[in-house]
N, CA, C and O atoms as a Maestro MAE file, in Angstrom:
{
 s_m_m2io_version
 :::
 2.0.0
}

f_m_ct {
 s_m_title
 :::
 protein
 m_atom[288] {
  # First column is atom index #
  i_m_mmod_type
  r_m_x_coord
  r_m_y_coord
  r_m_z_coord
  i_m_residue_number
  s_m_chain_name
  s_m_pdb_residue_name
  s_m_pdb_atom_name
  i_m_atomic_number
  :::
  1 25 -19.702 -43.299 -34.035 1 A "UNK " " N  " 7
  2 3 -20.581 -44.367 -34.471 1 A "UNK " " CA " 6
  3 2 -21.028 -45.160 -33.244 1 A "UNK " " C  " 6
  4 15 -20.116 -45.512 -32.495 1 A "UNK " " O  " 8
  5 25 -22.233 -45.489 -32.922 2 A "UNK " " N  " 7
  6 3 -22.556 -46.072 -31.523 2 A "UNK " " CA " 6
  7 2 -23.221 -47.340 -32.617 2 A "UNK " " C  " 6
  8 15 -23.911 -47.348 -33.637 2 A "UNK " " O  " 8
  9 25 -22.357 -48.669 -31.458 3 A "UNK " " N  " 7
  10 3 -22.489 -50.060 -31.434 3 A "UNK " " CA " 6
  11 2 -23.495 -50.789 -31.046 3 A "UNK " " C  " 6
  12 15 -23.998 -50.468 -29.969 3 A "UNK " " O  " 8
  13 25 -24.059 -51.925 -31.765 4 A "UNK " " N  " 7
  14 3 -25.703 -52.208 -31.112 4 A "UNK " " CA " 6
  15 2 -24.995 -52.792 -29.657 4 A "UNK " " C  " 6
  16 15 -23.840 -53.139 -29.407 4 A "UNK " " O  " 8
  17 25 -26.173 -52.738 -28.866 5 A "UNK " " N  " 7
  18 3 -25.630 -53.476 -27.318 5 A "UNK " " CA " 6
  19 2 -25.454 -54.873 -27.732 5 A "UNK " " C  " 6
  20 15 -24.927 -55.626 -26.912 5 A "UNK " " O  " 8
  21 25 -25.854 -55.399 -29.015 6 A "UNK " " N  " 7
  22 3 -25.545 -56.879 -28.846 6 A "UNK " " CA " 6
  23 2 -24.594 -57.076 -29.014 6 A "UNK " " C  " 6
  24 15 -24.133 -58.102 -28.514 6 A "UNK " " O  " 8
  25 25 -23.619 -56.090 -29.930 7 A "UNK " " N  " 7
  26 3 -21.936 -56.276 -29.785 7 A "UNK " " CA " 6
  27 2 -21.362 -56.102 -28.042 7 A "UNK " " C  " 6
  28 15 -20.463 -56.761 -27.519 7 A "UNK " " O  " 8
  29 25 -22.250 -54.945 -27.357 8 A "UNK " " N  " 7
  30 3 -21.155 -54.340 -26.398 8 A "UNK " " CA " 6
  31 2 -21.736 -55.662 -25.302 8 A "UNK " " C  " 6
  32 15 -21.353 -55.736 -24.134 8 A "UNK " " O  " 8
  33 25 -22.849 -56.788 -26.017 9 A "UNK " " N  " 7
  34 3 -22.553 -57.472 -24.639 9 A "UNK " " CA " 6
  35 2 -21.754 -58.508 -24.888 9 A "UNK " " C  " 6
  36 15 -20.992 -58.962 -24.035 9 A "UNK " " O  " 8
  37 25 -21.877 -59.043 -26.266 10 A "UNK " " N  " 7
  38 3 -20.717 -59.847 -26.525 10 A "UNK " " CA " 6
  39 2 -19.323 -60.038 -25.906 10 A "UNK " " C  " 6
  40 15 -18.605 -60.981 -25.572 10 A "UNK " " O  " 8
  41 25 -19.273 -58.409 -25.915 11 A "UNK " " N  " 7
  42 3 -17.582 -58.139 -25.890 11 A "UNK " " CA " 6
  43 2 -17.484 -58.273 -24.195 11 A "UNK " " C  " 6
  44 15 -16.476 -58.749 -23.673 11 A "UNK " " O  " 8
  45 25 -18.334 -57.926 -23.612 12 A "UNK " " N  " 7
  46 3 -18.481 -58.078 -22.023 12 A "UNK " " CA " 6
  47 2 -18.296 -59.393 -21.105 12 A "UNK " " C  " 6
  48 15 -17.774 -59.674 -20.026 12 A "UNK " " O  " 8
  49 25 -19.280 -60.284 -22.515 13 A "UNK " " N  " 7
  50 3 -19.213 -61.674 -21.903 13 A "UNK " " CA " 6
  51 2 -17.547 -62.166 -22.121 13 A "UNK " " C  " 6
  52 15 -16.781 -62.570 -21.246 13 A "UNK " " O  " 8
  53 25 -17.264 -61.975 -23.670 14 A "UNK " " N  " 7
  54 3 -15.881 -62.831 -23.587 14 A "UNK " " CA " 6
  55 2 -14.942 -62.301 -23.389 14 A "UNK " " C  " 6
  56 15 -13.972 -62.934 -23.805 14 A "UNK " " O  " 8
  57 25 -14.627 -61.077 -22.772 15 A "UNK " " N  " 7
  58 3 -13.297 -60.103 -22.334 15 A "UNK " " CA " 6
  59 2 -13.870 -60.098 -20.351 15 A "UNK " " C  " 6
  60 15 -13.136 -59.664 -19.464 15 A "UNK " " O  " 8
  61 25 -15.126 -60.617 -20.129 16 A "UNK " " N  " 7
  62 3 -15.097 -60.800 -18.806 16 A "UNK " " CA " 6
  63 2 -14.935 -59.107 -17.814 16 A "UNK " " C  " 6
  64 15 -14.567 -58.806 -16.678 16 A "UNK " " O  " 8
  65 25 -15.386 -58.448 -18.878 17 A "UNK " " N  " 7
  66 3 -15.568 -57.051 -18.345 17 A "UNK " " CA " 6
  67 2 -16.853 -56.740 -17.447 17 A "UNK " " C  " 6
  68 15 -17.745 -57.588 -17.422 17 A "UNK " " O  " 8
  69 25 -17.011 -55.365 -16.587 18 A "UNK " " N  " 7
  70 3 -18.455 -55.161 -15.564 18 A "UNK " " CA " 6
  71 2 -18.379 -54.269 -16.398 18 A "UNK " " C  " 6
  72 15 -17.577 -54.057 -17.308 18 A "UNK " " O  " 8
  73 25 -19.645 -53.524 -15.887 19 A "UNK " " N  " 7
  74 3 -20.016 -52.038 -16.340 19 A "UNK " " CA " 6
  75 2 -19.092 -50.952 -16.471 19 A "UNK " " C  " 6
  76 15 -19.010 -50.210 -17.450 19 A "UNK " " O  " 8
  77 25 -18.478 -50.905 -15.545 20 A "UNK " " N  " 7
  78 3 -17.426 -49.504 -15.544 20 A "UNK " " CA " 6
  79 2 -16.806 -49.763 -16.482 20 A "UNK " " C  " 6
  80 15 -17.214 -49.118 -17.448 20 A "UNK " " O  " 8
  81 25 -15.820 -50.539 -16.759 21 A "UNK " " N  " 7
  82 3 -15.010 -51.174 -18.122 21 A "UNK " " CA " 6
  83 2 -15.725 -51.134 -18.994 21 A "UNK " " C  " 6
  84 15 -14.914 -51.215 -19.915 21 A "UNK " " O  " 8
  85 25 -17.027 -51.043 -19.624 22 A "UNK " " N  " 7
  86 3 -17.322 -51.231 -20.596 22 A "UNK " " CA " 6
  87 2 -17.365 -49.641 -20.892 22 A "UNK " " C  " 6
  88 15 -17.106 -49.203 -22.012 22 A "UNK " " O  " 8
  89 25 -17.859 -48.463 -19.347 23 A "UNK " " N  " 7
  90 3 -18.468 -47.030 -19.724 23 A "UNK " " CA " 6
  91 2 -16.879 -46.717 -19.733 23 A "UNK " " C  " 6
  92 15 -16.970 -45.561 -20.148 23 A "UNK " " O  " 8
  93 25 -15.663 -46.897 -19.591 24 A "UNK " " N  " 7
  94 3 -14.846 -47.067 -19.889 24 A "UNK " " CA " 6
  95 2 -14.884 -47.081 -21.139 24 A "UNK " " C  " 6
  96 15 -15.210 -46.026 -21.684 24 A "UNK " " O  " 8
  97 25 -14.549 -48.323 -22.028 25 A "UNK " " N  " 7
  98 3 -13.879 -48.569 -23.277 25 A "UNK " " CA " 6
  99 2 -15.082 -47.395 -23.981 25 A "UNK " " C  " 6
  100 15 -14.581 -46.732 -24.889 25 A "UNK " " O  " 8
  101 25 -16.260 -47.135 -23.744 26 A "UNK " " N  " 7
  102 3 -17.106 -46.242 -24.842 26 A "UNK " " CA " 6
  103 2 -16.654 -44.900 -24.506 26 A "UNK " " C  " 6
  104 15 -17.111 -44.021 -25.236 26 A "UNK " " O  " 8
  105 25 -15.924 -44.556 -23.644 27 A "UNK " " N  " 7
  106 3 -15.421 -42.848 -22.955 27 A "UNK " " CA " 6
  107 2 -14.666 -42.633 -23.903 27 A "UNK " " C  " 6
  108 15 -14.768 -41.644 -24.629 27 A "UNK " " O  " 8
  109 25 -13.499 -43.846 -24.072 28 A "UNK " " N  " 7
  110 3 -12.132 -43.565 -24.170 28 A "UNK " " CA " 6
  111 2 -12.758 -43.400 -26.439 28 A "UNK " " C  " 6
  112 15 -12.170 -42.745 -27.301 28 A "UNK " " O  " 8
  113 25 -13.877 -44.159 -26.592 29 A "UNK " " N  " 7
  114 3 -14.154 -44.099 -28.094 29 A "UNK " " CA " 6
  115 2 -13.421 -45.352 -28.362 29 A "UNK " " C  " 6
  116 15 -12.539 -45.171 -29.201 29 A "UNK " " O  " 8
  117 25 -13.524 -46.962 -27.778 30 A "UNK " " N  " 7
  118 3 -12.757 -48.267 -28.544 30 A "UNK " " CA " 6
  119 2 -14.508 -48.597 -29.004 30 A "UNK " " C  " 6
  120 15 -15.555 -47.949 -29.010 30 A "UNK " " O  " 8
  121 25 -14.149 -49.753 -29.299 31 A "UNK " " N  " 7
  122 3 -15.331 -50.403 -30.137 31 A "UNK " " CA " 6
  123 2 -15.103 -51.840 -29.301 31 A "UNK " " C  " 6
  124 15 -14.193 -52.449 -28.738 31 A "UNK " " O  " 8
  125 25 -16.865 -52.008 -29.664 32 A "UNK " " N  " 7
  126 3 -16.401 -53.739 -28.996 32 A "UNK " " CA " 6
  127 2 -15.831 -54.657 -29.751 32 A "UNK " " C  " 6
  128 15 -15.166 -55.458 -29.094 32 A "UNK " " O  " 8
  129 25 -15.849 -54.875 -31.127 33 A "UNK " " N  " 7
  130 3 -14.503 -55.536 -31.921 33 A "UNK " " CA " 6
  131 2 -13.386 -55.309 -31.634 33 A "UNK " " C  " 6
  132 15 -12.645 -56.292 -31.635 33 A "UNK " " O  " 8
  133 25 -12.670 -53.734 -31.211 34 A "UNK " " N  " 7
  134 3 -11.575 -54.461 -31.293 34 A "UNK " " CA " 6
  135 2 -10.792 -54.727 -29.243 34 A "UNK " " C  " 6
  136 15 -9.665 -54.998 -28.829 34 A "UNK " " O  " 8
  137 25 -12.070 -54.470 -28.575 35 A "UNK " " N  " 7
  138 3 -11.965 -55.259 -27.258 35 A "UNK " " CA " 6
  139 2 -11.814 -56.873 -27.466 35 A "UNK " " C  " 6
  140 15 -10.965 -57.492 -26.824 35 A "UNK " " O  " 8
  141 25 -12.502 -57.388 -28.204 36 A "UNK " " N  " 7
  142 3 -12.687 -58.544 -28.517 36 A "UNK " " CA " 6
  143 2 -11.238 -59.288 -29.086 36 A "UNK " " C  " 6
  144 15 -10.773 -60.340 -28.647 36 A "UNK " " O  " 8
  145 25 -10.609 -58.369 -30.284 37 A "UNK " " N  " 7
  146 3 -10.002 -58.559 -31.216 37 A "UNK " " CA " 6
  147 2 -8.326 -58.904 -30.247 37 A "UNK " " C  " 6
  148 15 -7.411 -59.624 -30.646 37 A "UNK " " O  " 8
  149 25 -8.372 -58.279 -29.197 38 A "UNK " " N  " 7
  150 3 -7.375 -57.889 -27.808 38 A "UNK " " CA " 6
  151 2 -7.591 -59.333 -26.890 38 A "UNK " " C  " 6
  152 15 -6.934 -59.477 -25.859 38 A "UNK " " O  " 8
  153 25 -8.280 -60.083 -27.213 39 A "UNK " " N  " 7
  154 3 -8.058 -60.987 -26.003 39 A "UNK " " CA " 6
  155 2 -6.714 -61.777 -26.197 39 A "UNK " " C  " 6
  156 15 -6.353 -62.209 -27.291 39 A "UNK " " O  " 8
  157 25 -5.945 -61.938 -24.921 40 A "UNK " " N  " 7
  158 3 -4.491 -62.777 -25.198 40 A "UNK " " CA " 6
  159 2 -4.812 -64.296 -25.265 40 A "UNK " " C  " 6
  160 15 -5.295 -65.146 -24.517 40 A "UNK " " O  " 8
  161 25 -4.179 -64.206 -26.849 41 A "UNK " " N  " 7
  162 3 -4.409 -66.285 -26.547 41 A "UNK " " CA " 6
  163 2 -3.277 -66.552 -25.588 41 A "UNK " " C  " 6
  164 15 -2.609 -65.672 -25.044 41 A "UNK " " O  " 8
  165 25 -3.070 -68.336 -25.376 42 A "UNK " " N  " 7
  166 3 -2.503 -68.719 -24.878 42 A "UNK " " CA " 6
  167 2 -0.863 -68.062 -25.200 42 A "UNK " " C  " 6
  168 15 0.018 -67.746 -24.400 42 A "UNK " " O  " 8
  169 25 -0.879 -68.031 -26.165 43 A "UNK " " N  " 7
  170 3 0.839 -67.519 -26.825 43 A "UNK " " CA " 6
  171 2 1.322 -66.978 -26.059 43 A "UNK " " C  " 6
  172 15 2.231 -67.327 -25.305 43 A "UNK " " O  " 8
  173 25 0.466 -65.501 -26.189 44 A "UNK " " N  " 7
  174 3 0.415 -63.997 -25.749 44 A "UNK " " CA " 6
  175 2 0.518 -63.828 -24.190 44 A "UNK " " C  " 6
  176 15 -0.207 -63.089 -23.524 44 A "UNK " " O  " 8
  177 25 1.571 -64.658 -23.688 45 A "UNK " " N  " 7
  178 3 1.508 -64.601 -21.820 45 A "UNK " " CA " 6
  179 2 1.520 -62.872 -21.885 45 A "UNK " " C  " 6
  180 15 0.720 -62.227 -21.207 45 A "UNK " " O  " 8
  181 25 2.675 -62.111 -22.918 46 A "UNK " " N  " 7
  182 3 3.002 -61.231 -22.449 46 A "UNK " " CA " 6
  183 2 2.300 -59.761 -22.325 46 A "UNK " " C  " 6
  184 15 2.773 -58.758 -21.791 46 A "UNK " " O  " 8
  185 25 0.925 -59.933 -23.030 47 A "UNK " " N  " 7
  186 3 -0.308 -59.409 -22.996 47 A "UNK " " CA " 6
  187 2 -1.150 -59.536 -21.811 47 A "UNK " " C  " 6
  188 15 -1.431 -60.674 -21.433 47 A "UNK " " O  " 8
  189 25 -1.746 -58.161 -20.948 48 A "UNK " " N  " 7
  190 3 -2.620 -58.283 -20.316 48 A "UNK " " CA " 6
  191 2 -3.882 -58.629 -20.403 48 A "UNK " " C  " 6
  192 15 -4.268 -58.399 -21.549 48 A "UNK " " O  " 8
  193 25 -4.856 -59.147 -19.633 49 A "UNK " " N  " 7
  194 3 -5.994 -59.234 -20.264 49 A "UNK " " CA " 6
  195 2 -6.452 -57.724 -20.704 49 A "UNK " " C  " 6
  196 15 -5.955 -56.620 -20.482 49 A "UNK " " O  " 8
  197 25 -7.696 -58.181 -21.474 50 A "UNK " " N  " 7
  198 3 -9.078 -56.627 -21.639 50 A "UNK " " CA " 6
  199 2 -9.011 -55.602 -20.362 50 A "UNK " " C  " 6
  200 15 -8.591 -54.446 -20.315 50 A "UNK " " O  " 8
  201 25 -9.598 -56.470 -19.301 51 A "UNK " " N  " 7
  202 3 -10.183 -55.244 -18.587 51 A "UNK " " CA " 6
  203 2 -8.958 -54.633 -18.129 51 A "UNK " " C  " 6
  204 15 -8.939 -53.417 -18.321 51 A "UNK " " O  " 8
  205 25 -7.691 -55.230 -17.453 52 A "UNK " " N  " 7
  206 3 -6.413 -54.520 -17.089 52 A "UNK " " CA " 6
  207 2 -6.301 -53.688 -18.336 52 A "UNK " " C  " 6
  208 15 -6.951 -52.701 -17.990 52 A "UNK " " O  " 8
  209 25 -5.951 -53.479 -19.400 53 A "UNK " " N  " 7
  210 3 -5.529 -53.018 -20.529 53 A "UNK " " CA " 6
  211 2 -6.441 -51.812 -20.446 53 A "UNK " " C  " 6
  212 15 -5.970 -50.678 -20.348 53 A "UNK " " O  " 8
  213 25 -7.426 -51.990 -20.476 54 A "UNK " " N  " 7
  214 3 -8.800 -50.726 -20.270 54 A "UNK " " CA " 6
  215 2 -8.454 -49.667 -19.002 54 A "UNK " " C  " 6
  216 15 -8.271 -48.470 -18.781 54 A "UNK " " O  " 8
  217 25 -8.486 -50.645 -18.503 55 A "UNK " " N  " 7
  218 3 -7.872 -49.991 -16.900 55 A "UNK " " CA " 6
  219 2 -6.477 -48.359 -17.012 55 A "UNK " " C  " 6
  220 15 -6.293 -47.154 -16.844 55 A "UNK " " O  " 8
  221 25 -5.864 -49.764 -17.453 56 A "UNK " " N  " 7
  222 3 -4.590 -48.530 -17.367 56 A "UNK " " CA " 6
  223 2 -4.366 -47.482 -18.189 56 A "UNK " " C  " 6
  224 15 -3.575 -46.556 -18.008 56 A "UNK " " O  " 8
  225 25 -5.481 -47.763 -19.579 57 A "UNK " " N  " 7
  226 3 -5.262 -47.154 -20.807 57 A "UNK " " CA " 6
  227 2 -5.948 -45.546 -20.363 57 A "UNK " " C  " 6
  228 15 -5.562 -44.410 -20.639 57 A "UNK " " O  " 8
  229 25 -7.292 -46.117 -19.445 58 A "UNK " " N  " 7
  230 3 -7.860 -44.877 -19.014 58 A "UNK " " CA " 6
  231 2 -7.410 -43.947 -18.110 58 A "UNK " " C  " 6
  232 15 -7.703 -42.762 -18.268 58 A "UNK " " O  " 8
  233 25 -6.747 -44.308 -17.198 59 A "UNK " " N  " 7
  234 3 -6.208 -44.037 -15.542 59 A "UNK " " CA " 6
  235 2 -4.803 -43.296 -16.530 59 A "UNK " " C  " 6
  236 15 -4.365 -42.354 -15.871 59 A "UNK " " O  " 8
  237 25 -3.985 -43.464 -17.920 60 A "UNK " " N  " 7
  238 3 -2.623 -42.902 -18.390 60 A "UNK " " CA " 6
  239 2 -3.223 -41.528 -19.125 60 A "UNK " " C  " 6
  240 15 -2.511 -40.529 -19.028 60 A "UNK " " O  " 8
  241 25 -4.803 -41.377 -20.036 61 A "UNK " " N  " 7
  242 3 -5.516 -40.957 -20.842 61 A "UNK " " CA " 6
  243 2 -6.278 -39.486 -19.566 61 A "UNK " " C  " 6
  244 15 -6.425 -38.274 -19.723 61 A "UNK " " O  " 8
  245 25 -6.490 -40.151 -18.743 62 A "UNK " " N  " 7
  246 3 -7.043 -39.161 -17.724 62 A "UNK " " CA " 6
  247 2 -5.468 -38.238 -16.934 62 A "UNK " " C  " 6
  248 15 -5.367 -37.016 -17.044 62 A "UNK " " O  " 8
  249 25 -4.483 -39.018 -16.252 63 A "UNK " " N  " 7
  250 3 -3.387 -38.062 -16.166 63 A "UNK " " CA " 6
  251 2 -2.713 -37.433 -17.050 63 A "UNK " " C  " 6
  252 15 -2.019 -36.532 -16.580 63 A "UNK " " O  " 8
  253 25 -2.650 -37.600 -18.361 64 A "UNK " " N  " 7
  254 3 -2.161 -36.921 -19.016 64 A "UNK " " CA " 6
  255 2 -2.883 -35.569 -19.842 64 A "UNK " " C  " 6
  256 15 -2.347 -34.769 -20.609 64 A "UNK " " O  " 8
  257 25 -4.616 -35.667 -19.267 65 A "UNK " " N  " 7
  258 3 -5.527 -34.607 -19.135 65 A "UNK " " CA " 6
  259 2 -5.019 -34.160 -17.600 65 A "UNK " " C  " 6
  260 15 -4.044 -33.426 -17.763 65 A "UNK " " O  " 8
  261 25 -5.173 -34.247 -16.837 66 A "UNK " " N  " 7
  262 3 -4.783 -33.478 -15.325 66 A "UNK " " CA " 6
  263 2 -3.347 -32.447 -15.862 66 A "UNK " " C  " 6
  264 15 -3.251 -31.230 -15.700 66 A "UNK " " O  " 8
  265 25 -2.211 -33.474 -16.605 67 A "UNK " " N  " 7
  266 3 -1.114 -32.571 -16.269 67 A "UNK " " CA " 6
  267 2 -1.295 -31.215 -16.856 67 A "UNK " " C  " 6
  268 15 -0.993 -30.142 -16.333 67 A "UNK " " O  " 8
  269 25 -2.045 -31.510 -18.483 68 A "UNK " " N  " 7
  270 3 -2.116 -30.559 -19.306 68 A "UNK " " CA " 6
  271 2 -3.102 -29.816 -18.951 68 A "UNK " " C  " 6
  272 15 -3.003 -28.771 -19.594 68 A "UNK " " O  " 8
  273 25 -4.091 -29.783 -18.209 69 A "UNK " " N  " 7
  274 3 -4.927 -28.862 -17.231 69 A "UNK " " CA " 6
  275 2 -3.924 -27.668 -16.515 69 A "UNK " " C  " 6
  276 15 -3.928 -26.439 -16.569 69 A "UNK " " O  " 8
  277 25 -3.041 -28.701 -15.800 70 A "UNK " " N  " 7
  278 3 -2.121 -28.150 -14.318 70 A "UNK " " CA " 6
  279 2 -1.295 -27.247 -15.052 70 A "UNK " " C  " 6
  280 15 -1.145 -26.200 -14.422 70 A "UNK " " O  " 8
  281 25 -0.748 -27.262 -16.069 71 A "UNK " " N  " 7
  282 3 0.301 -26.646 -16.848 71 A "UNK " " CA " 6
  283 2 -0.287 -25.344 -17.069 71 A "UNK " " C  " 6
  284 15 0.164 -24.390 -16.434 71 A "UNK " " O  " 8
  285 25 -1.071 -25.208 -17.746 72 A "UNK " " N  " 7
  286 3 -1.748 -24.223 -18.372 72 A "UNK " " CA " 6
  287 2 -2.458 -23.377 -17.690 72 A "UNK " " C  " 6
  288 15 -3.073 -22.480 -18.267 72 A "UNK " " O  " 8
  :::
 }
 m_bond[287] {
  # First column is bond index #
  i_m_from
  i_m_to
  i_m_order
  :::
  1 1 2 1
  2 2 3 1
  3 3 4 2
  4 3 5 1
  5 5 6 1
  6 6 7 1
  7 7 8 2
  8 7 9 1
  9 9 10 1
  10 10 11 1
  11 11 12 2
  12 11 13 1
  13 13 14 1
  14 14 15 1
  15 15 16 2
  16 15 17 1
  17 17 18 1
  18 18 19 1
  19 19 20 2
  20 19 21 1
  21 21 22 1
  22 22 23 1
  23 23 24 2
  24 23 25 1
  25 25 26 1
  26 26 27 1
  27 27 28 2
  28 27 29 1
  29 29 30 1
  30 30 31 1
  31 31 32 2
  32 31 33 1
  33 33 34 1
  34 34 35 1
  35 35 36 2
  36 35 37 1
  37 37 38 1
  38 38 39 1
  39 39 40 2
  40 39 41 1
  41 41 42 1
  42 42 43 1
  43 43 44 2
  44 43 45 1
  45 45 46 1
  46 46 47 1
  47 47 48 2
  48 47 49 1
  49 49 50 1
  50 50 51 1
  51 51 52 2
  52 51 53 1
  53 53 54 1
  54 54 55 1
  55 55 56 2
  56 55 57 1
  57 57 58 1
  58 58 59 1
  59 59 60 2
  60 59 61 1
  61 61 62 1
  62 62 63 1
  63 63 64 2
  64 63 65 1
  65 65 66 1
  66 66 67 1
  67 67 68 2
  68 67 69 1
  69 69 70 1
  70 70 71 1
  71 71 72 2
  72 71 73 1
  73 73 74 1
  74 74 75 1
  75 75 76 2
  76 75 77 1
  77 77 78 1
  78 78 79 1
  79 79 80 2
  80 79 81 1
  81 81 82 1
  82 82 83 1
  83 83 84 2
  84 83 85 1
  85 85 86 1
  86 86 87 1
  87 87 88 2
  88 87 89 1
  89 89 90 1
  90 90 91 1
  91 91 92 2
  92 91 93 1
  93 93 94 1
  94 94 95 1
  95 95 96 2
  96 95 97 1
  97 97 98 1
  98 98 99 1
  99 99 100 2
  100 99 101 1
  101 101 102 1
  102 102 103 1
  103 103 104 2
  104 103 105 1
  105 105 106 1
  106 106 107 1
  107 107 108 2
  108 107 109 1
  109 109 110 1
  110 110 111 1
  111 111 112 2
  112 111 113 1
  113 113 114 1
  114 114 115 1
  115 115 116 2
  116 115 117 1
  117 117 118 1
  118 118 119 1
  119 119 120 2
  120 119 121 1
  121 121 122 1
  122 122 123 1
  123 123 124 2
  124 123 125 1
  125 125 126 1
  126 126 127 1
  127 127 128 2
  128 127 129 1
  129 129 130 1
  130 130 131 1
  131 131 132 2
  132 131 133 1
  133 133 134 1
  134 134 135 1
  135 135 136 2
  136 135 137 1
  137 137 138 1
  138 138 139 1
  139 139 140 2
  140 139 141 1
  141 141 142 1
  142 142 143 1
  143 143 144 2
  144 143 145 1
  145 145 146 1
  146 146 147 1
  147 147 148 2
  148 147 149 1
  149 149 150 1
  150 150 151 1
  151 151 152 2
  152 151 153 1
  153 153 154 1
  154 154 155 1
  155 155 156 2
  156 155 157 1
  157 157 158 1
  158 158 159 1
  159 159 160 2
  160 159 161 1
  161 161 162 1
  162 162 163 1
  163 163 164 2
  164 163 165 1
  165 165 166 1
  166 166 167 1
  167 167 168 2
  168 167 169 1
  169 169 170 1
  170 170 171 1
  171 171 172 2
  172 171 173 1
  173 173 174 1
  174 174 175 1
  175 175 176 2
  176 175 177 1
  177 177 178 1
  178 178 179 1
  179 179 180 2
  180 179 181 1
  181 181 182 1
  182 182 183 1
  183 183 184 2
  184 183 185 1
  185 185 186 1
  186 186 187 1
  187 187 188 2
  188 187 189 1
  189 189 190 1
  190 190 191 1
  191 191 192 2
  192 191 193 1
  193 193 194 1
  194 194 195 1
  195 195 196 2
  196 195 197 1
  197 197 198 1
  198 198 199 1
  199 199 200 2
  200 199 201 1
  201 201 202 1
  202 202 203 1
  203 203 204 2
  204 203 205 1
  205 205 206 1
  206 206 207 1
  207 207 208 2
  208 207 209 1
  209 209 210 1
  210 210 211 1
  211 211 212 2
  212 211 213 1
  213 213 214 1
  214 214 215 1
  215 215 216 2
  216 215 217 1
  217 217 218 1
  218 218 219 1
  219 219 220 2
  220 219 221 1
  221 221 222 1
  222 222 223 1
  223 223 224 2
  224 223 225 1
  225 225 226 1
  226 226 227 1
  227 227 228 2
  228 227 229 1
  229 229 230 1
  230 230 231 1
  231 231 232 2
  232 231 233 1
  233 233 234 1
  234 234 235 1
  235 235 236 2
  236 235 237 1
  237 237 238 1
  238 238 239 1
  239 239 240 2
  240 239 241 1
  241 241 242 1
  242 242 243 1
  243 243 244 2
  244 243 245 1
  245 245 246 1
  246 246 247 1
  247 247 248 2
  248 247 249 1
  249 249 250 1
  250 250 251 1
  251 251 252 2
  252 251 253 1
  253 253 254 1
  254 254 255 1
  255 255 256 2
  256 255 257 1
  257 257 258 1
  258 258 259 1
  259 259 260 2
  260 259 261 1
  261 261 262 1
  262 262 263 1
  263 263 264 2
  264 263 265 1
  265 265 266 1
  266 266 267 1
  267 267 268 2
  268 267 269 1
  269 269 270 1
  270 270 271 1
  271 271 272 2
  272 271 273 1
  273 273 274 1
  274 274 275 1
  275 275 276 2
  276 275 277 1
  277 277 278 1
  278 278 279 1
  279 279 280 2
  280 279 281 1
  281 281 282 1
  282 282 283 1
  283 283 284 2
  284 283 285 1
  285 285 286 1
  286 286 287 1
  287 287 288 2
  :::
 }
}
C-alpha cells in the first residue's frame, strides 16, 4: 500500500528524519503512522529515538540477508 507524501512528510518533520531514513523506513515496508506512533515520550528514556531505531533495524535486516546469502 503506498502512503500519500503528506503522511511521509509529516512523519519526517516530527521523528526529525532526512531522506535516507525515510528510503529506509519505505525499503524495510513501515508506514509513516507507525514511525510516528514510535516517538519516545518523556517516560520512555529507555526507547531510542525514530531515526536510530530505523537505523539499526535496517543495518540487523540487511546482515541477516548477507549471512543467509554466505551460507548457501
Amino acid at each position: 500500500m503506498a502512503y500519500k507524501p503528506e503522511l511521509w512528510a509529516e512523519a519526517k518533520k516530527k521523528c526529525r528524519l532526512n531522506e535516507e531514513d525515510i528510503r529506509m523506513a519505505k525499503e524495510m515496508g513501515l508506514n509513516p503512522k507507525s514511525l510516528i506512533k514510535n516517538i519516545p515520550s518523556p517516560r520512555e528514556q529507555w526507547k531510542q529515538p525514530v531515526k536510530i531505531w530505523i537505523r539499526e533495524m535496517y543495518e540487523e535486516r540487511h546482515r541477516k540477508r548477507r549471512n543467509r546469502t554466505a551460507s548457501s
